[in-house]
C-alpha positions as CSV (number, residue, x, y, z in Angstrom):
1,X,200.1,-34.4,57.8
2,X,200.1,-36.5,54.6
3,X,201.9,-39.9,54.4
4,X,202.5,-40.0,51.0
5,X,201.1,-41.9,48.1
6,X,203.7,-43.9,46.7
7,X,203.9,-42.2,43.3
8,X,206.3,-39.7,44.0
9,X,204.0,-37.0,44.5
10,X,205.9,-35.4,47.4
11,X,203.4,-34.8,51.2
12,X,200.1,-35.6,49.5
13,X,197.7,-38.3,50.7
14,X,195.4,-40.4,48.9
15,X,192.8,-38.6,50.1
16,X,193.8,-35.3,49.2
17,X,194.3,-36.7,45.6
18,X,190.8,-37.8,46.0
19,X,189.1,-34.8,46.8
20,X,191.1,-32.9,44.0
21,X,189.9,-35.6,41.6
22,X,186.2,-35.4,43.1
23,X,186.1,-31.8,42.2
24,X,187.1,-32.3,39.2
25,X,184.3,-34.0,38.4
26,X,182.0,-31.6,39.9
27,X,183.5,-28.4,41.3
28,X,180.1,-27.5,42.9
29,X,179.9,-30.8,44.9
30,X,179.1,-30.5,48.6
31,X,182.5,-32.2,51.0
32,X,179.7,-33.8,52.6
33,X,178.6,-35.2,49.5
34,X,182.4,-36.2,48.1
35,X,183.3,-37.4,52.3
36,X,180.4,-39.8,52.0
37,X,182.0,-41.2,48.6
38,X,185.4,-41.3,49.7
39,X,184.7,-42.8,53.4
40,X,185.7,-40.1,55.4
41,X,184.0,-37.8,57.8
42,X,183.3,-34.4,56.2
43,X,185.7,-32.4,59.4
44,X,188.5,-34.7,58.0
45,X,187.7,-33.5,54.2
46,X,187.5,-29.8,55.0
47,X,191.0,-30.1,56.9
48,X,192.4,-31.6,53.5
49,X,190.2,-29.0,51.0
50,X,191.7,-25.9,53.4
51,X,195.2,-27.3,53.1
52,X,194.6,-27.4,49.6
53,X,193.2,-23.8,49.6
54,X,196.6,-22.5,51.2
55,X,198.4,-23.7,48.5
56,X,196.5,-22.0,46.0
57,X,193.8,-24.6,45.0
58,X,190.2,-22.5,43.4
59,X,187.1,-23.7,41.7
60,X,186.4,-21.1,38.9
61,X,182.9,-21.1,36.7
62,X,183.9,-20.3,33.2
63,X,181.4,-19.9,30.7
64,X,181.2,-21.7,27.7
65,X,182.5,-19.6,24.8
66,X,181.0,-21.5,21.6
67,X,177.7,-22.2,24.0
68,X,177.2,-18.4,23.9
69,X,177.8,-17.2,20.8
70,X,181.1,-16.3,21.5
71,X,184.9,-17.3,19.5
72,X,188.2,-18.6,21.4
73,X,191.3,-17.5,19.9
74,X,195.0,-18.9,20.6
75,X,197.1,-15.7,20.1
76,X,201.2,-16.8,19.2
77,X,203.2,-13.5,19.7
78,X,206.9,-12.5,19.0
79,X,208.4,-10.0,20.8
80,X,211.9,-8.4,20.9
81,X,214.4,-9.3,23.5
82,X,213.4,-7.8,26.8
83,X,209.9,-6.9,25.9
84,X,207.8,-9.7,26.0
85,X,207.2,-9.2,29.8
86,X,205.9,-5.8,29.3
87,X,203.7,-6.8,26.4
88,X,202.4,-10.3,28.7
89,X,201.4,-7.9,31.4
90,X,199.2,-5.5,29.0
91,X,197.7,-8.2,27.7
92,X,197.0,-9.3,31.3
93,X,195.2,-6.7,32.0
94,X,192.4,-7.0,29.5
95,X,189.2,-8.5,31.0
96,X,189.1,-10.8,27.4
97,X,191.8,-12.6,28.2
98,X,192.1,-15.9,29.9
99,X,195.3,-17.5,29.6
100,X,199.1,-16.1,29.2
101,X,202.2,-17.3,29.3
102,X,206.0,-17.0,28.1
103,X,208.1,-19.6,26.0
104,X,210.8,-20.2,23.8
105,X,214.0,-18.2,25.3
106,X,211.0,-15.4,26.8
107,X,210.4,-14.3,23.2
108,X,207.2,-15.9,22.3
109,X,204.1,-15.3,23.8
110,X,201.1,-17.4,24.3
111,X,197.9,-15.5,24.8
112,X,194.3,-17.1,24.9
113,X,191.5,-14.9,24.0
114,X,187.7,-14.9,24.1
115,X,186.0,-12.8,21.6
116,X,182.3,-11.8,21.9
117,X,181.9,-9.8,18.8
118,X,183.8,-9.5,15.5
119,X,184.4,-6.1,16.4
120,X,186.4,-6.5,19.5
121,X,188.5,-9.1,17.8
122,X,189.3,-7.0,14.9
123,X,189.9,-4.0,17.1
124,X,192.4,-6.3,19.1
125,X,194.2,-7.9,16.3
126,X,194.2,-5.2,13.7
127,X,194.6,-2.5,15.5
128,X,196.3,-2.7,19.0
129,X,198.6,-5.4,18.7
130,X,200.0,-4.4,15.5
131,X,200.7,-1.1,17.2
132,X,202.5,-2.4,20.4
133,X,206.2,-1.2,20.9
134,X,208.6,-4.7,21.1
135,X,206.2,-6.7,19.3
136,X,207.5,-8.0,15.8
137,X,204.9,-10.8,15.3
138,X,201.4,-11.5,15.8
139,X,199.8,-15.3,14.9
140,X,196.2,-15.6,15.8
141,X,194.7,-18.6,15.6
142,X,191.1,-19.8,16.0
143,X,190.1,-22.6,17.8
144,X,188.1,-24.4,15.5
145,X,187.1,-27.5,17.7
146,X,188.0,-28.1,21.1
147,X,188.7,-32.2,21.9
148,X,189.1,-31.2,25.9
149,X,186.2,-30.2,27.6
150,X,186.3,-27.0,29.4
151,X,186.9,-28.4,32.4
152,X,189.2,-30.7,31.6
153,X,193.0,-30.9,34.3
154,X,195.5,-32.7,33.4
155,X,195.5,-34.2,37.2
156,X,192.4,-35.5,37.3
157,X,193.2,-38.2,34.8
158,X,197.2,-38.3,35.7
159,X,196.8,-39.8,39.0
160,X,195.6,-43.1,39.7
161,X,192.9,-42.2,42.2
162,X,191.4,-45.8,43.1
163,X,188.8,-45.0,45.6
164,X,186.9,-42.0,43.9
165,X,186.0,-44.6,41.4
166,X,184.4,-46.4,43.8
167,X,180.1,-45.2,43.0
168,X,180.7,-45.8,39.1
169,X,182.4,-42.5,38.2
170,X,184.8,-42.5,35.4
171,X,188.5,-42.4,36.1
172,X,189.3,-39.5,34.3
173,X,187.2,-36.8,32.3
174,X,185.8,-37.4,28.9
175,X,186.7,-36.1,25.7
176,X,184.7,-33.0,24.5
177,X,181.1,-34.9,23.4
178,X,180.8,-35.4,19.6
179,X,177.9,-32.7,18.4
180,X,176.8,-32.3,14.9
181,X,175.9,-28.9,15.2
182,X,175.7,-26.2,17.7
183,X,172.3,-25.0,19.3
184,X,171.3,-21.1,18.6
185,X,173.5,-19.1,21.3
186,X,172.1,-19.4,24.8
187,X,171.2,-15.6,25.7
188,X,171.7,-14.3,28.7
189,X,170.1,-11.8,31.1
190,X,171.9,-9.6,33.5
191,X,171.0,-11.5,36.7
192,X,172.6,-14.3,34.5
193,X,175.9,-12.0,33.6
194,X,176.5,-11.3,37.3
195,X,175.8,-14.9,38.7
196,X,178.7,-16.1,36.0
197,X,180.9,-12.8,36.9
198,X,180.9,-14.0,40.5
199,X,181.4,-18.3,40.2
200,X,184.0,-16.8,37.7
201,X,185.8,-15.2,41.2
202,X,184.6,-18.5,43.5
203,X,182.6,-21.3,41.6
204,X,182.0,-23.0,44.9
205,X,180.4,-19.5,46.6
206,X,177.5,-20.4,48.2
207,X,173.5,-19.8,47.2
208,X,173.7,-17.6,50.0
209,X,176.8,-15.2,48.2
210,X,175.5,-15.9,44.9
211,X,171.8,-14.6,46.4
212,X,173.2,-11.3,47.7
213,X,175.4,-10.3,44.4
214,X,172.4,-11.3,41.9
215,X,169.5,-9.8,43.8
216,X,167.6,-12.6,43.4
217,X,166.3,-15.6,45.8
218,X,168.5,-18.5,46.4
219,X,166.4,-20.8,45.0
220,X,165.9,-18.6,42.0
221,X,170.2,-18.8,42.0
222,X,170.0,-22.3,42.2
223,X,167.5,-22.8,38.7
224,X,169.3,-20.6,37.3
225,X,172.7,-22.6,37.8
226,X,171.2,-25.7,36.8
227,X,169.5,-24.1,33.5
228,X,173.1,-22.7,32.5
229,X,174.9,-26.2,32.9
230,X,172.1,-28.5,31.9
231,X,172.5,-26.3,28.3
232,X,176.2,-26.3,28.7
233,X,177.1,-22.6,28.9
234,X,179.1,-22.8,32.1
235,X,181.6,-25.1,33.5
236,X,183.7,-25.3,36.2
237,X,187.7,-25.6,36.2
238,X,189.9,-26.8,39.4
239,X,192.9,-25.0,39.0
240,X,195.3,-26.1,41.6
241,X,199.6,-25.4,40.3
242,X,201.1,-28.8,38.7
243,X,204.1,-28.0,40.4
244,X,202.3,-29.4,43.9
245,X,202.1,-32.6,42.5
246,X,206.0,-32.7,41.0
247,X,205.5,-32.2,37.4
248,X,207.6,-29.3,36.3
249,X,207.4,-28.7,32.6
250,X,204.6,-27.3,30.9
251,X,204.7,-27.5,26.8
252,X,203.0,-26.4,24.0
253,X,202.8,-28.4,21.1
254,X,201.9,-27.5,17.5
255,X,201.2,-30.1,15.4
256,X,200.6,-30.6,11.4
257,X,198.3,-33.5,10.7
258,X,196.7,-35.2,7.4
259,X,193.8,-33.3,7.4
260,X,191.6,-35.9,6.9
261,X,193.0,-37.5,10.2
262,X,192.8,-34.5,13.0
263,X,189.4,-35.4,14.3
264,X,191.3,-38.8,15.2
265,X,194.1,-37.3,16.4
266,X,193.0,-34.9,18.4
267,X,190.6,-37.5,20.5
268,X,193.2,-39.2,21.1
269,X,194.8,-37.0,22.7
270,X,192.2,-36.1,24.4
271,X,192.6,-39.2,25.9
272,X,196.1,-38.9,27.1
273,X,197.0,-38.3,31.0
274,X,199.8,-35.6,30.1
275,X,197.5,-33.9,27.6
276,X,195.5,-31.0,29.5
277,X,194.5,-29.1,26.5
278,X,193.7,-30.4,23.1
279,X,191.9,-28.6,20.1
280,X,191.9,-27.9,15.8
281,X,192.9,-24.4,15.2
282,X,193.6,-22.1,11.9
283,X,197.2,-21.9,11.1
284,X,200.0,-23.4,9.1
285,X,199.9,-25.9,12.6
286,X,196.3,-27.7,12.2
287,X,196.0,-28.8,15.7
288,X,197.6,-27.6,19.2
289,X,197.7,-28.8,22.8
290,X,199.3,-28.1,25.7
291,X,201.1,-31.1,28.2
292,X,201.9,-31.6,31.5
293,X,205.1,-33.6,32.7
294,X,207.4,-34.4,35.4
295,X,210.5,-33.6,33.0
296,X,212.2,-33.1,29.8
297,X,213.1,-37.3,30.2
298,X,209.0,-37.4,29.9
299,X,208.8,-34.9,27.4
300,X,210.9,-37.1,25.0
301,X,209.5,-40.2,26.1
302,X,205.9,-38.7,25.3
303,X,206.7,-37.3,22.1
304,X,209.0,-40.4,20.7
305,X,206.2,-42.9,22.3
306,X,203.1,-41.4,22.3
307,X,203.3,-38.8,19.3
308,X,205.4,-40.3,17.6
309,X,203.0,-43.7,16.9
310,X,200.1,-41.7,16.1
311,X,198.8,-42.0,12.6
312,X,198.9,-38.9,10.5
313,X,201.0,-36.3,12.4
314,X,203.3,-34.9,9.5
315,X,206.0,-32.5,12.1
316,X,205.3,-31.2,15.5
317,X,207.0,-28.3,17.1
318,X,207.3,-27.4,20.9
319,X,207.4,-24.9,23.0
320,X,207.9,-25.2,26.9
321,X,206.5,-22.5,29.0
322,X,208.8,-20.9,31.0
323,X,206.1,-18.3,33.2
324,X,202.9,-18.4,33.2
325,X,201.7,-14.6,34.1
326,X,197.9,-15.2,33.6
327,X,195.8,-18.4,34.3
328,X,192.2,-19.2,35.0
329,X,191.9,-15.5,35.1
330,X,188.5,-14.4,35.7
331,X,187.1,-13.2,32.4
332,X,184.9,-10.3,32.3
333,X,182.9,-11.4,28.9
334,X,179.9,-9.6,29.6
């Protein structure tokens, strides 16, 4: 199995690379669909996609927070020796949250949140964390404007893929579109809040699955899916462990920038391979994002060459994530 690609990336083919950049682009697509673009036969791709399924590869729908009326939050905790795990795992269990990990000696915490109403936020922030035994600090910060798009992995435009290029498709996923202002809130219905509850467990379930769970026709399913990503409430995310691929260190960085420049910034960053998160938040830090790499040789390297030419930035700070205890987690929103 696997030859290799000649970049290091351990028992990986080309092809598998392919298929992980292919869904990417659309994490709905039929193999038959991406084996047809990638010169295969579709048995051949379903070998590769369930070898990919073994080692932990899923497709999650995620709904699109600022589509729906709804706020993103990047929580920065600090918790006493010892307690942080126990504080990660209650936060774990809460249906709002999306994203958690550890950093910085297992004393910080990095939490990402989803708000639908002021209310729950405020009982979250003012009330329950402030409360929780081992926890001596509590940053929250908002995510003003995100310059990743939802379903944005660093992977997809880390990896040279060659052939997936070959019908015209971009090389790696745009930046979040430039919109001068948001639509109204895209309201839902409740055949709507179950269809996104169950792509939010498996975005590639079938019409068939997504039929039997909504009580609705599969044709009805499948107007419905294409209403809620033509008006982009709902994307889909490939979440497959970097790891896999040989890149070992995950970082968060906090940047201050010239205000006037962060727009800039932060698109550019967008645009870098090792950047897999990118967006302007509240804070004393004016931007954040969160990077993928091999090693702390191409940590330095991307922070001395990269960052470090970038017009603007005034400090950055880092963070590398030691656990992650939550990710892609199957938000109940609704």
């Amino acid at each position: 199995m696997g030859t290799g690609s000649g970049s290091g990336l351990g028992t990986f083919d080309t092809l598998e690379l392919e298929l992980l950049h292919a869904l990417q682009l659309d994490g709905r697509a039929a193999l038959s669909r991406i084996a047809h673009r990638l010169g295969t036969s579709e048995r051949t791709l379903a070998r590769r996609y369930s070898r990919l399924r073994t080692l932990g590869l899923r497709v999650v729908g995620q709904p699109v927070p600022a589509r729906l009326g709804m706020t993103r939050w990047l929580l920065r905790l600090h918790c006493a020796p010892g307690s942080a795990g126990s504080v990660a795992h209650a936060l774990a269990r809460r249906a709002d949250t999306s994203w958690i990990s550890l950093a910085s000696g297992g004393t910080e915490l990095y939490c990402a949140l989803t708000t639908p109403t002021p209310h729950e936020r405020d009982a979250l922030l003012l009330e329950k964390l402030p409360r929780t035994p081992g926890l001596t600090g509590v940053g929250a910060h908002c995510l003003l404007r995100l310059f990743t798009d939802i379903t944005s992995t660093w992977y997809a435009h880390g990896i040279p893929f060659g052939p997936a290029r070959r019908d015209g498709e971009a090389g790696a996923p745009v930046p979040a579109p430039e919109l001068p202002e948001l639509p109204e809130p895209l309201a839902l219905d409740a055949t709507d809040r179950a269809l996104l509850a169950e792509l939010a467990e498996d975005g590639r379930a079938g019409l068939p699955e997504l039929a039997a769970a909504t009580g609705r026709s599969p044709s009805s399913v499948q107007r419905r899916l294409e209403r809620l990503r033509d008006q982009g409430a709902l994307g889909f995310s490939v979440d497959f462990a970097p790891r896999h691929l040989g890149y070992h260190l995950m970082t968060h960085l906090w940047l201050r920038v010239t205000p006037g420049r962060v727009p800039a910034v932060g698109r550019i960053l967008a645009t870098h391979p090792e950047i897999a998160f990118a967006a302007a938040t509240t804070g004393p830090h004016n931007l954040v994002a969160t990077g993928v790499f091999r090693g702390d040789h191409d940590l330095h390297h991307y922070l001395e060459h990269r960052i470090g030419s970038l017009p603007g930035i005034e400090s950055v700070e880092t963070a590398p994530i030691l656990h992650e205890v939550k990710r892609l987690s199957r938000p109940q929103l609704f």
